[in-house]
N, C-alpha and C positions, 0 to 999 in steps of 0.2 A: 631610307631614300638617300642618304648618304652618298651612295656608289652610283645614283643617277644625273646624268650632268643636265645642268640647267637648260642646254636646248632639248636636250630630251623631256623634261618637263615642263617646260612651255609648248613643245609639241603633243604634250599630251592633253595641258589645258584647253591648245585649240582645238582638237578632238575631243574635250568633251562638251566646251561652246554650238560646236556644231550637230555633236548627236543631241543634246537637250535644247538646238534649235529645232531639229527634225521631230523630237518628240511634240515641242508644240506646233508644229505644222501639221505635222498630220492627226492632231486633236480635232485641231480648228476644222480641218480639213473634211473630218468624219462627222462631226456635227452638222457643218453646213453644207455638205454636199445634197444636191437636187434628188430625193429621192425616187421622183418620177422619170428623171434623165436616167437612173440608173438601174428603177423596171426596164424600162428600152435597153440597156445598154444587154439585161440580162436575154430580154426576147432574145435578141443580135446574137446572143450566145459570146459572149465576153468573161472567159475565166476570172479576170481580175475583181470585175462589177459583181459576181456571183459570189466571190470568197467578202469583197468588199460588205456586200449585204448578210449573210452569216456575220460576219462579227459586229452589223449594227444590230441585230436580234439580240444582242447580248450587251446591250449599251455600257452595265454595271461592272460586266468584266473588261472591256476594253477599255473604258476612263480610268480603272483603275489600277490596272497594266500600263496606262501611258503615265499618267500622276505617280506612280510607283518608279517608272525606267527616271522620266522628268527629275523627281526630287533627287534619286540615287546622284545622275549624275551633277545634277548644283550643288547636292552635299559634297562629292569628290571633287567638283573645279573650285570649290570655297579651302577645301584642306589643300589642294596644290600649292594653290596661290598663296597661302601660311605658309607654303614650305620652300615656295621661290623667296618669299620676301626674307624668308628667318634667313635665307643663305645670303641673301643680296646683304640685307641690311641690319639682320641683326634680329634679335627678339623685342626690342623696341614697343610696349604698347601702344604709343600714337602709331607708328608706323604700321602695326599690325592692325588699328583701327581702319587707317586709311585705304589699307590693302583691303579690308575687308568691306569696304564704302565702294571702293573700286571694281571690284569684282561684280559686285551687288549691280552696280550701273550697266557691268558690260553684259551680265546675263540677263539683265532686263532687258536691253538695245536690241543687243543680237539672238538672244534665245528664246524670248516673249515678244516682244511688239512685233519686231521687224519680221519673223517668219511666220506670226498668225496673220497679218496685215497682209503679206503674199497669199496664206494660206485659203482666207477667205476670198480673197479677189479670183483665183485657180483651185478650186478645190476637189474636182476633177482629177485632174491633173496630178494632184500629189497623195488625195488620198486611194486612186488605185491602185499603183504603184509600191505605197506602201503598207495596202493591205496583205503582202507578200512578208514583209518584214514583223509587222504587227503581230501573225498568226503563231508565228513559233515563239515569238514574245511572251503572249498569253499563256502560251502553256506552259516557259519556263518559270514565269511570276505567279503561274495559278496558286501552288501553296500559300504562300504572302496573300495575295489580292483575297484568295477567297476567308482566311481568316478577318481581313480587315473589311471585308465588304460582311461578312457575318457583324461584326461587332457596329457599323454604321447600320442596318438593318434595323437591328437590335433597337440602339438607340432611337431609332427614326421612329419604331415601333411603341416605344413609350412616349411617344409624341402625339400617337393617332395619325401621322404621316404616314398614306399608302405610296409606295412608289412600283412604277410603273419599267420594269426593266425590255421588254419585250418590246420593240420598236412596233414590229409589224403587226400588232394588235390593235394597235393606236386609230383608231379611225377619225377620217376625216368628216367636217358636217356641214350641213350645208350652205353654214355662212362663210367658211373657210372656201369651200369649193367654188362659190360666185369670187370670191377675192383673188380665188386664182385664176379664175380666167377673166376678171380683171387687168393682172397683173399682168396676163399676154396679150396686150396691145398691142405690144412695138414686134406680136410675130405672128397674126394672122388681119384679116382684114374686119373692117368695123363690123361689117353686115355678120360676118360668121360669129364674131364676137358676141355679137347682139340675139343671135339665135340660140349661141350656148346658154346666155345668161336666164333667155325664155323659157329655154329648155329644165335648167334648175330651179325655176321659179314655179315648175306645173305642179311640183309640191307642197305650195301652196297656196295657189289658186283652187277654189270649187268649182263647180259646175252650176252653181248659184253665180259667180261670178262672170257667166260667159253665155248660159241660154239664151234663148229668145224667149219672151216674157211669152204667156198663157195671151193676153190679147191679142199677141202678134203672129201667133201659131195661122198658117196657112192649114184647113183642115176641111174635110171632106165629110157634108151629114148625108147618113147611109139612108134618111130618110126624106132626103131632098125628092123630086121628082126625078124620070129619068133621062129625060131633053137637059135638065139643069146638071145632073151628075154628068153627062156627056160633054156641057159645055163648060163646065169646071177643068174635067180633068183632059180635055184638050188644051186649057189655056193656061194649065200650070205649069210652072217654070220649074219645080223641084222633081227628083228621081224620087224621091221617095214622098209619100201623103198621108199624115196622121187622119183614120177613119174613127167618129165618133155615132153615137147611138143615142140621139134626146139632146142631150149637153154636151157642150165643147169639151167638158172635164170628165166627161165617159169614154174613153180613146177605146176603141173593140180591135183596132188590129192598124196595121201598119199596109200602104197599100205602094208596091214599084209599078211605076208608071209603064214600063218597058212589059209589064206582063198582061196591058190592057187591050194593045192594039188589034186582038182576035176579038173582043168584046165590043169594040165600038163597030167591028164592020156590020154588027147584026145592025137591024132595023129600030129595035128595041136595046136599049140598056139594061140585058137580065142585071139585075138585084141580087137576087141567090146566088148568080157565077161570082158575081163582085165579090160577095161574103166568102167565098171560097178561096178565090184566091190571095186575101187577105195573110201577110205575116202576124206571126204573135207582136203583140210590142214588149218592150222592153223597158222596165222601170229602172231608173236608177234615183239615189237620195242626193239631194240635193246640197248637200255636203260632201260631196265624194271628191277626192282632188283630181284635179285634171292625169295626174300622171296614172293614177290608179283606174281611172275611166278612160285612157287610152289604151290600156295593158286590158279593160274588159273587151272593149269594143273589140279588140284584135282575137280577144279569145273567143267570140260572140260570133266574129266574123260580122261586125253590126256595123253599119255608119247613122245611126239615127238610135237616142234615147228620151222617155220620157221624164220631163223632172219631178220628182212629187217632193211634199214634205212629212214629216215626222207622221202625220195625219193620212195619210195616201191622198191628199188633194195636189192638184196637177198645177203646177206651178210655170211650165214652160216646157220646153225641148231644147238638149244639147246634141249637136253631130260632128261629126268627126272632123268636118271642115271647121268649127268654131275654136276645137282645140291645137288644129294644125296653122290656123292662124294668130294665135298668141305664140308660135313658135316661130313662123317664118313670117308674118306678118301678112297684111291685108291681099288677098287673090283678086285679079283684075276682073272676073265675072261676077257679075250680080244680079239678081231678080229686080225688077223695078218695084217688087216692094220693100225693096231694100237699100233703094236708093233714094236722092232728097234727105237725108238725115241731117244736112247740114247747108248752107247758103253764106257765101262771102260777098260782105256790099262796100261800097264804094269805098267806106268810111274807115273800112279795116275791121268791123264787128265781124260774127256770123249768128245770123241765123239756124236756130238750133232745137229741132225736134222736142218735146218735152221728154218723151220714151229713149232718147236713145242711151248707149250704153257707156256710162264714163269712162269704162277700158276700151270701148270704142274712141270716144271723144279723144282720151289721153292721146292712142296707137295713131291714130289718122293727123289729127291736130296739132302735136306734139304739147299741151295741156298739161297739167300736175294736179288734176282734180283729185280730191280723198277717196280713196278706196275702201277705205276701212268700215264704211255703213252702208248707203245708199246703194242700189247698182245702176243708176237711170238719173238721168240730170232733175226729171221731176222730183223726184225724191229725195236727192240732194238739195235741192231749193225749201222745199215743202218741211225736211229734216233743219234745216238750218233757220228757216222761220217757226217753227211750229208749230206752225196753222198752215191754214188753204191760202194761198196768193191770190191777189186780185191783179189785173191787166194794169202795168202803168208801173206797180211795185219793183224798185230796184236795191239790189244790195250788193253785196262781195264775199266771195268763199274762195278762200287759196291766195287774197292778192287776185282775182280774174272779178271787173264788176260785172254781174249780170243785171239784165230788163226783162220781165215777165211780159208777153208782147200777149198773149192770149189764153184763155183759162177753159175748159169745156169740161162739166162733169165735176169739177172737185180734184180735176188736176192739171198742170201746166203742160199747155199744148204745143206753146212755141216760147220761146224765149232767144235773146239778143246776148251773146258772149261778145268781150271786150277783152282780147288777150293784151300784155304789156305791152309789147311794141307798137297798139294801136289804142294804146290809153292815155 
C-alpha cells in the first residue's frame, strides 16, 4: 500500500464506512419490515417485494451473507486506518491504540447505530431496494455462509436448539392475531376494530356461551289442541319454531312459520299436515365454538340449532342471529320476550332479570362480569354464594355490588346491579 496515497485511502475508508453502514441498514431493514405490507405489495405485483420475500424464506442465508459482507468490511476499514496512521504518524503503539479506539467509535456512529435507527424507522424503503443488491451477494458468499451456517447448526444442534429458518412457515396464533389488530387503531375506525376482535374471538366462545337456555325456548307441543296450535303460531314472533312431542326436551322437528299460512286457512288445524311439513332438527354439542358452528350452519344451509350435552339432553338453542351478534353486536329487532332483560332507576342501579345472559349483560351494559363459569347472572350469584339466595341478600362479584330483589323456585328472579359510576 506504499504506492497508494493518503487521499486515496481515506477515500477508500469512507467507502467502506458507508457499504458496512448499508450492510446494517438493510439487516435492520429485513428484519423489521411489515410482512403483511409486503404480502400486498406482492398481490400489486411489486418485483422488488417478491425478490424481497424469497430471501426472507431463507432468513439463515441472508443474516449471514449480511454479518459476512458487515465483518469483511470493519475488518478492511480497522486495517486502513493502521495504514493511514503508520504513514501519518508512525508505528507508535499509543498512537496505534488510539487509531484503533477511533475507528471502533466511528463504525459504531455511522455504520451500526445511526443507519439501523434510519433503518428501522423506513424499512420499506431500504429494505426493497436493496433486496436487488443482497441477491447476487448471497450467491457470491454462499460458499463461506453456507460452510459457517453448517457449523452453527451443528453446534446449536448439540444444544437441543431447533431453529426455525423458513420465515413463511411461521404461523401466526391467535393471540398474536387480536394484537394486531389492536395495534391498528390509529387506521381503521373503532367499531370495525371491535368487530375484528369478535370475529377472532368466535374461537373461543361456545355455543354454551351464547344459547338461549332450555326454559326460555319459545316451542310449539304438537299435542296442544288445534284452536291453541293456531293461536300459538299466529302469535309468534320467530321464523323459525322448535316442535316437541310429551316434553319440551323431545324436540321432533323444526317448524318455518312462512310454510304454515295454507294450513291455517282450513277450518281445522290438520295435525298430520303440521307433522309433515316439519324440518329435521339439527343437534349440535354444546361445546362447539362459535366459528366452527358458523362454518356448520352455512354448510347446513341452517339458521337454527339444538343444544344438547355430552348426555343428548337439550340444553337450549343457538341461531345464527346469536352468533352474528357477538360479531357485530346487538340487532335493533326483538321479540318482546326478549325484551325487559334489564331496567335503569333513578339511582343509577338496574334492574336485572335473574336468566339473562352475562355476555349479554357485559355487550349491552358495558359490564366486566366473569365469563369463565356461570352463563346467566342467576348463576353467577348462586356460584359465588354457594347456596340458594334469599330476597334482601347483597354481595359483590367483579368490584359491581349486587341486591337479590326476588327469588322464585330456587333461583334469582331479579336482582338490583350497582355499576361504579353509580356506586
Amino acid at each position: 500500500m506504499d504506492d497508494i496515497s493518503i487521499d486515496a485511502l481515506l477515500g477508500v475508508l469512507l467507502l467502506l464506512i458507508i457499504f458496512g453502514a448499508w450492510f446494517s441498514a438493510a439487516e435492520t431493514s429485513m428484519m423489521a419490515i411489515n410482512r403483511y405490507r409486503l404480502s400486498n405489495l406482492i398481490r400489486k405485483g411489486s418485483k422488488s417485494a417478491k425478490l424481497t420475500s424469497r430471501l426472507l424464506a431463507k432468513v439463515d442465508k441472508l443474516l449471514g451473507s449480511i454479518l459476512f459482507g458487515n465483518t469483511l468490511l470493519n475488518v478492511a476499514a480497522a486495517a486502513v486506518t493502521n495504514v493511514v496512521i503508520m504513514r501519518l504518524f508512525g508505528a507508535d503503539e499509543l498512537t496505534l491504540l488510539l487509531g484503533t479506539l477511533g475507528i471502533t467509535f466511528v463504525l459504531l456512529v455511522f455504520s451500526e447505530i445511526m443507519p439501523k435507527i434510519i433503518a428501522a424507522s423506513h424499512p420499506e424503503r431500504i429494505a426493497l431496494p436493496s433486496s436487488y443488491l443482497l441477491a447476487p451477494l448471497i450467491t457470491l458468499f454462499h460458499p463461506v455462509v453456507s460452510v459457517a451456517t453448517a457449523i452453527v447448526k451443528g453446534l446449536l444442534g448439540i444444544f437441543g436448539i431447533k431453529v426455525q429458518t423458513d420465515q413463511s412457515k411461521q404461523q401466526m396464533t391467535l393471540e398474536e392475531l387480536r394484537g394486531l389488530v389492536l395495534d391498528a387503531e390509529h387506521f381503521m375506525p373503532r367499531k370495525h376494530q371491535k368487530m375484528l376482535l369478535n370475529l377472532v374471538d368466535l374461537e373461543r366462545i361456545t355455543v354454551n356461551d351464547v344459547m338461549i337456555p332450555r326454559n326460555q325456548i319459545e316451542a310449539l307441543d304438537i299435542n296442544a289442541g288445534a284452536s291453541e296450535l293456531r293461536q300459538q303460531i299466529i302469535t309468534c314472533h320467530h321464523t323459525l319454531l322448535p316442535v316437541y312431542d310429551g316434553t319440551p326436551g323431545n324436540i321432533i322437528g323444526i317448524l318455518h312459520i312462512k310454510r304454515v299460512p295454507a294450513l291455517l286457512q282450513e277450518a281445522t288445524l290438520d295435525v298430520a299436515q303440521l307433522r309433515e311439513i316439519l324440518n329435521e332438527p339439527y343437534f349440535t354439542p354444546s361445546d362447539t365454538p362459535l366459528l366452527k358452528q358458523l362454518q356448520q350452519f352455512q354448510e347446513r344451509h341452517a339458521r337454527l340449532g339444538l343444544v344438547v350435552d355430552e348426555y343428548g339432553e337439550l340444553l337450549g338453542l343457538v341461531t345464527l342471529e346469536n352468533i352474528l351478534e357477538e360479531i357485530v353486536g346487538e340487532f335493533t329487532t326483538q321479540s318482546p320476550s326478549q325484551s325487559g332483560k334489564f331496567l335503569r332507576q333513578e339511582d343509577g342501579s338496574i334492574l336485572l332479570e335473574g336468566s339473562s345472559s352475562l355476555r349479554e349483560l357485559n355487550r349491552k351494559l358495558g359490564l366486566h362480569l366473569p365469563l369463565n363459569g356461570a352463563k346467566t347472572l342467576n348463576g353467577l350469584i348462586i356460584d359465588h354464594l354457594e347456596d340458594m339466595p334469599e330476597a334482601g341478600v347483597s354481595l359483590k362479584i367483579a368490584g359491581y355490588p349486587i341486591e337479590v330483589i326476588q327469588t322464585q323456585d330456587r333461583i334469582v328472579k331479579v336482582a338490583r346491579i350497582f355499576p361504579p359510576q353509580a356506586s
